[in-house]
C-alpha positions in Angstrom: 125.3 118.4 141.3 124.8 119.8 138.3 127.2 123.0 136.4 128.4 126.1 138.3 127.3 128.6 135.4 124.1 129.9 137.0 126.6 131.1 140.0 129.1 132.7 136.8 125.9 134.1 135.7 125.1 136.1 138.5 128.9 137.3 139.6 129.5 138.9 136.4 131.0 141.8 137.8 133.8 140.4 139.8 134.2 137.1 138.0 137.7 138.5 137.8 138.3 140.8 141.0 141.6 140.2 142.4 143.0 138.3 140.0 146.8 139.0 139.0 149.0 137.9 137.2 149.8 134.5 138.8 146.9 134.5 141.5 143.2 133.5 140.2 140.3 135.4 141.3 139.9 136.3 145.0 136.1 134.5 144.5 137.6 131.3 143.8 141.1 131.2 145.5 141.8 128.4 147.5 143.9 128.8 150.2 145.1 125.4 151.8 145.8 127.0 155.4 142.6 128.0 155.6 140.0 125.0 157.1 137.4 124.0 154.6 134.2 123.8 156.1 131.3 122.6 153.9 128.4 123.9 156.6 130.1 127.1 156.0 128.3 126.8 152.2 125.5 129.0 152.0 122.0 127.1 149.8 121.9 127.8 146.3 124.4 128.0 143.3 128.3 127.5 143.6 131.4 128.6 142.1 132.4 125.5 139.6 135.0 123.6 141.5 136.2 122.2 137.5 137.4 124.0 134.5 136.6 121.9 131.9 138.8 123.2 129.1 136.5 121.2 126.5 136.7 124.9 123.8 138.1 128.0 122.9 137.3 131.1 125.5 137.8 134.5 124.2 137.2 138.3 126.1 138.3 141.4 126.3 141.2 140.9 123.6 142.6 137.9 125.2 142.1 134.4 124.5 142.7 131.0 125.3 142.2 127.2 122.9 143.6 124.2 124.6 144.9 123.2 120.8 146.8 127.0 120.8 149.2 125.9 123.9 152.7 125.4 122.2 154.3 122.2 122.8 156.7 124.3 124.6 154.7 126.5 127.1 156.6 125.2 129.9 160.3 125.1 128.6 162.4 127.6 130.1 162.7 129.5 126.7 159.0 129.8 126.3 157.1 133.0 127.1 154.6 133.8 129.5 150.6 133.3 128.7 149.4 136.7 128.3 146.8 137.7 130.9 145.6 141.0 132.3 142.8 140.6 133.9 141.5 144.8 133.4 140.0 144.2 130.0 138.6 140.8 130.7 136.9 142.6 133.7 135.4 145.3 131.8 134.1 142.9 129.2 132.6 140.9 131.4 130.7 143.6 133.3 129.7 145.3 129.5 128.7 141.5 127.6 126.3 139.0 127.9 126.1 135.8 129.3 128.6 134.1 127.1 131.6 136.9 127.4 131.0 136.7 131.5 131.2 132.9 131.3 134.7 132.9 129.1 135.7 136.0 131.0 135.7 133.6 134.2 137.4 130.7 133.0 140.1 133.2 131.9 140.7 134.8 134.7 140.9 131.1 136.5 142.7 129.4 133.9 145.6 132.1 132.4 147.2 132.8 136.3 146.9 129.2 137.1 148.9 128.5 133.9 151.7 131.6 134.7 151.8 130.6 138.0 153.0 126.9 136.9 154.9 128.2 134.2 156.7 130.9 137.2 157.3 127.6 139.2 159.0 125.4 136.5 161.3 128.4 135.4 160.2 129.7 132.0 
């Protein structure tokens, strides 16, 4: 039970490693060929298996408010979300705990969104 942060909290520095520009975060990429095992968990805090998209999340220049998404983000004319994952990195590993906690729902939330908006043709 309980909220993943304290687990954000302490991954600061790669809260974004591997993530590109449709693929999330190589620390929280699910890949459905591989088993999932629960004994495989280590004790102690876990990644947050929810993004709750309940505010706005802002870091390294980039940002992200569920009320921002045009009512068009997935029509074929519509542009991509802008992500690069670099300066959401580097403000992660340089800010405090609320920059490393928006930092990671960025870098799980923006390539999730391309990758949908990739998939339906925009």
């Amino acid at each position: 039970g309980g909220e993943g942060w304290p687990w954000v909290d302490g991954h600061a520095a790669d809260v974004c490693a591997g993530a590109g520009r449709a693929t999330p975060p190589s620390s929280t990429y699910f890949d459905p060929a591989t088993p999932f095992a629960n004994d495989a968990h280590p004790p102690g805090p876990a990644a947050p298996s929810v993004l709750h998209l309940c505010q706005g999340y802002r870091a390294g220049g980039q940002h992200y408010a569920k009320r921002g998404v045009p009512h068009t983000a997935f029509s074929c004319d519509a542009g991509l979300f802008k992500f690069d994952p670099e300066p959401i990195a580097e403000a992660a590993a340089a800010g405090g705990t609320q920059v490393v906690r928006h930092a990671y729902m960025l870098c799980n939330l923006l390539p999730r969104l391309q990758s949908a908006q990739l998939e339906s043709g925009s």
